[in-house]
N, C-alpha and C positions, 0 to 999 in steps of 0.2 A: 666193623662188625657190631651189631648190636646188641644187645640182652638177649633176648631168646632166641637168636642165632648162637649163640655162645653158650646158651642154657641145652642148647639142641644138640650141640658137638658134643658135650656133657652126658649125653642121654639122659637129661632133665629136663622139665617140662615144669612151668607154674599150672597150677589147679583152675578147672574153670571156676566161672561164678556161682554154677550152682551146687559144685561140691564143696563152695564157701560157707555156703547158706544153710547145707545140709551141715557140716562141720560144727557152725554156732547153733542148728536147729537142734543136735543132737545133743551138745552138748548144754543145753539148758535145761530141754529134759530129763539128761542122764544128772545134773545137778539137782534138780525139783528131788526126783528119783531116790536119788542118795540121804537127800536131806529127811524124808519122811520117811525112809528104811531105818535112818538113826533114829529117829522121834518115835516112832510105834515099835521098834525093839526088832522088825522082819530085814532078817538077813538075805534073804533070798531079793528083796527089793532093792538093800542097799547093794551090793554086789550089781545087780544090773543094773543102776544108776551109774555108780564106777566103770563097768562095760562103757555104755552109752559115753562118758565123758573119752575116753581112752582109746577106742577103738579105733575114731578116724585116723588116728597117726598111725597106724597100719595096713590099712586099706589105701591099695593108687584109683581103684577104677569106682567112677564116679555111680554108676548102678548101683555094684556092690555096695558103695558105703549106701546106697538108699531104702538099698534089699536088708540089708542086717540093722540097719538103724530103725527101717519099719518093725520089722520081727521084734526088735528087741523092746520099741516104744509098745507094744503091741503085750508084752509080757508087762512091764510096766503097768499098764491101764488096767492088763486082768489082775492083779498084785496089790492097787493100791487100797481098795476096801474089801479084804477076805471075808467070807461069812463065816 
């Protein structure tokens, strides 16, 4: 029997690639995020940085984590220079 046969009896699955990519993509941004929400004193940026780093460990389905990491990358960018 091998690994993802036995990961399968489990009803466990390893992650494809590009919920890898999404995982470290998100999680750079929600660190950039965090880092400038501390340094300009906006709570509301740092928390969604936090979000972004945290969330894939929640999320199984690979969309989802793309759909709420856009969304959230998405509040990020309108956040980072307020007028």
């Amino acid at each position: 029997m091998d690994a993802s046969t036995a990961l399968e009896s489990l009803d466990l699955a390893l992650p494809g690639a590009w919920y890898i990519v999404g995982s470290i993509v998100f999680g750079i941004v929600g660190y950039i995020g965090f880092r400038r929400g501390r340094k300009t004193e906006q709570s509301s940026l740092t928390w969604t940085g936090f979000a972004l780093m945290l969330f894939p460990y929640a999320v199984s389905e690979t969309w989802m984590l793309w759909a709420i990491g856009s969304s959230l990358c998405a509040w990020v960018w309108l956040r980072w220079n307020p007028s």
